[in-house]
N, C-alpha and C positions, 0 to 999 in steps of 0.2 A: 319777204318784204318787197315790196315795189319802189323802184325808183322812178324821180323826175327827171325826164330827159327836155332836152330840146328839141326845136324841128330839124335843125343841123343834125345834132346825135342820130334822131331816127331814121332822117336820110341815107348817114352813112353805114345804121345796120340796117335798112331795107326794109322799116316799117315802116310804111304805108296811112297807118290808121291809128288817131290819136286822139285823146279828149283829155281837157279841164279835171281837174276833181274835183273842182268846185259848181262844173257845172250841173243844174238841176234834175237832168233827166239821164237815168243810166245810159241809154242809148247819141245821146249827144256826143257826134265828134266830128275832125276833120278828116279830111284825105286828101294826102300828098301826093302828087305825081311824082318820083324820085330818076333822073337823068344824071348821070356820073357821079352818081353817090353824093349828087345837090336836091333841094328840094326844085321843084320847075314854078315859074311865076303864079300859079293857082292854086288856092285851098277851096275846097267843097265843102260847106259845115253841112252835115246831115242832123236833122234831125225830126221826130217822129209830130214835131207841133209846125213845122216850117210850112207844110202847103195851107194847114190853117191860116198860119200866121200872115207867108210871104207866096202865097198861089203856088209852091214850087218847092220840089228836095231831091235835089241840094241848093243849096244857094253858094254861088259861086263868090270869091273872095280875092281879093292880089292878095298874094303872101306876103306884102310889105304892111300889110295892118299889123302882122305878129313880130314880134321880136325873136328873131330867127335861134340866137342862142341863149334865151330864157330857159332855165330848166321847171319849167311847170307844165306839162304832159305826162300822160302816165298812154305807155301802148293800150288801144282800144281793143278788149277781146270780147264785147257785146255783140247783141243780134245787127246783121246785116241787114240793108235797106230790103233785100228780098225775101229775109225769112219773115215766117210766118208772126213769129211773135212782133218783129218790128212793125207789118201792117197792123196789125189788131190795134198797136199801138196807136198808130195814125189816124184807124178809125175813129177812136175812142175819142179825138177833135172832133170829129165831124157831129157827133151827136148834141 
């Protein structure tokens, strides 16, 4: 079973990469820069509709939009913005 963590929680074990369950696309998530086991002032939301959408992925975020100790994130173990299946992905906007 997967639990919901926070951005706090994932900071202090050292994940890096998170997403919504509620959001729509498997590959939609953020990433956290983590400094003394805190999150750092920026989130990166990636996702594979962004340069469609916003010319650009990732689109860069202050981390005060989220609520830092909300537990609605699950660790992101999807395709990376460099694998192959994440472009195909991307492509698949373009068309």
């Amino acid at each position: 079973m997967k639990y919901l963590i926070s951005i706090n929680d994932a900071a202090e074990l050292g994940i890096d990469r998170l997403r919504m369950p509620v959001w729509a696309m498997a590959e939609d998530h953020i990433k956290i820069d983590i400094f003394e086991n805190r999150p750092g002032p920026w989130v990166r939301l990636f996702s594979p509709a962004n340069k469609w959408c916003n010319k650009r992925d990732p689109v860069k975020m202050v981390i005060m939009e989220f609520d830092l100790n909300e537990k609605v994130f699950l660790k992101y173990e999807g395709s990376l913005p460099e694998s192959h299946d994440y472009v195909e992905k991307v492509k698949s906007f373009e068309k």
